[in-house]
C-alpha positions, 0 to 999 in steps of 0.5 A, spaced: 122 639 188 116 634 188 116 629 188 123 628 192 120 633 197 113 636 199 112 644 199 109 642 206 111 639 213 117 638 209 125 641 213 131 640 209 137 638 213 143 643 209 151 641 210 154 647 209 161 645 206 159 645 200 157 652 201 160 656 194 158 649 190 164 646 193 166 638 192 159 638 189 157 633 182 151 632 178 144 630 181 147 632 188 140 637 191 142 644 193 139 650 198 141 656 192 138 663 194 133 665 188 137 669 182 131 673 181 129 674 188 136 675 193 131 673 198 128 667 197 131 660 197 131 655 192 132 647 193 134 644 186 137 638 184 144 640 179 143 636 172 149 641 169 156 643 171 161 647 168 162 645 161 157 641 160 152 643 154 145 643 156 138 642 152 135 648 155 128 645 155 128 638 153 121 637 155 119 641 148 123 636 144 117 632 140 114 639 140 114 640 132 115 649 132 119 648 138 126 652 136 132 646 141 136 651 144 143 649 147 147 651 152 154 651 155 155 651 162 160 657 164 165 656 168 164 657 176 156 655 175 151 649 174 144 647 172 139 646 177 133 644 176 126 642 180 124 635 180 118 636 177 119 639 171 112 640 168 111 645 174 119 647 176 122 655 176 129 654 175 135 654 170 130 653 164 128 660 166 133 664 170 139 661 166 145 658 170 146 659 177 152 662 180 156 657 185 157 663 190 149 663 190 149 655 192 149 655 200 149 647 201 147 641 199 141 637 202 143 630 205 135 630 209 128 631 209 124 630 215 117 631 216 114 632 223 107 631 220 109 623 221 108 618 226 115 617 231 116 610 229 119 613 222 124 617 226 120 623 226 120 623 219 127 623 216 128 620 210 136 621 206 136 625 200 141 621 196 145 624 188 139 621 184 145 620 179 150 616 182 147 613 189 146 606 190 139 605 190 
């Protein structure tokens, strides 16, 4: 999720009513377990909803031998994906995700690591799609 937030220091703060992707839009950021490993917890920004129709991976679409293949997002999930798309595991390799995966939304991120006089660190992590900036 760089550049939105750092693979160290950094703790998200997680609203859990949006646990089962409740009230959730597009560009929101998420706490999702791992579909391939249970276990592990994924933080990911959803860039698709239920219906939508999806460019798997657009990042390929100047690549002259690359095959453009779409996707349509099933009902009851979404299309997650990290915000660095050069070096993200996400919907691009485990497909959509289940809304009942989704264990909520991130509203902040603090890094300890920061001077007090930034609050500790905590910073807003906004909807990159429909926040004001």
């Amino acid at each position: 999720m760089l550049p939105t937030l750092n693979r160290v220091n950094d703790y998200v703060h997680v609203m859990k009513w949006y646990k089962d992707g409740q009230d959730l839009k597009m560009g929101d950021c998420i706490v999702a377990m791992k579909p391939t490993d249970p276990q592990s917890r994924v933080c990911k920004r959803i860039t698709g909803m239920e219906g939508d129709l999806i460019l798997v991976d657009p990042s390929q679409e100047d690549d002259e031998e690359a095959f453009e293949t779409f996707i349509t997002v099933p009902k009851g999930h979404v299309w997650v994906t990290g915000d660095n798309l050069s070096h993200s595991l996400d919907s691009r390799t485990y497909n959509s995700i289940p809304k009942g995966l989704i264990k909520g939304k991130i509203v902040a991120a603090n890094d300890f690591s920061k001077p007090i006089s930034t609050f500790w660190g905590f910073r807003k992590i906004g909807n990159s799609y429909s926040d004001e900036k």
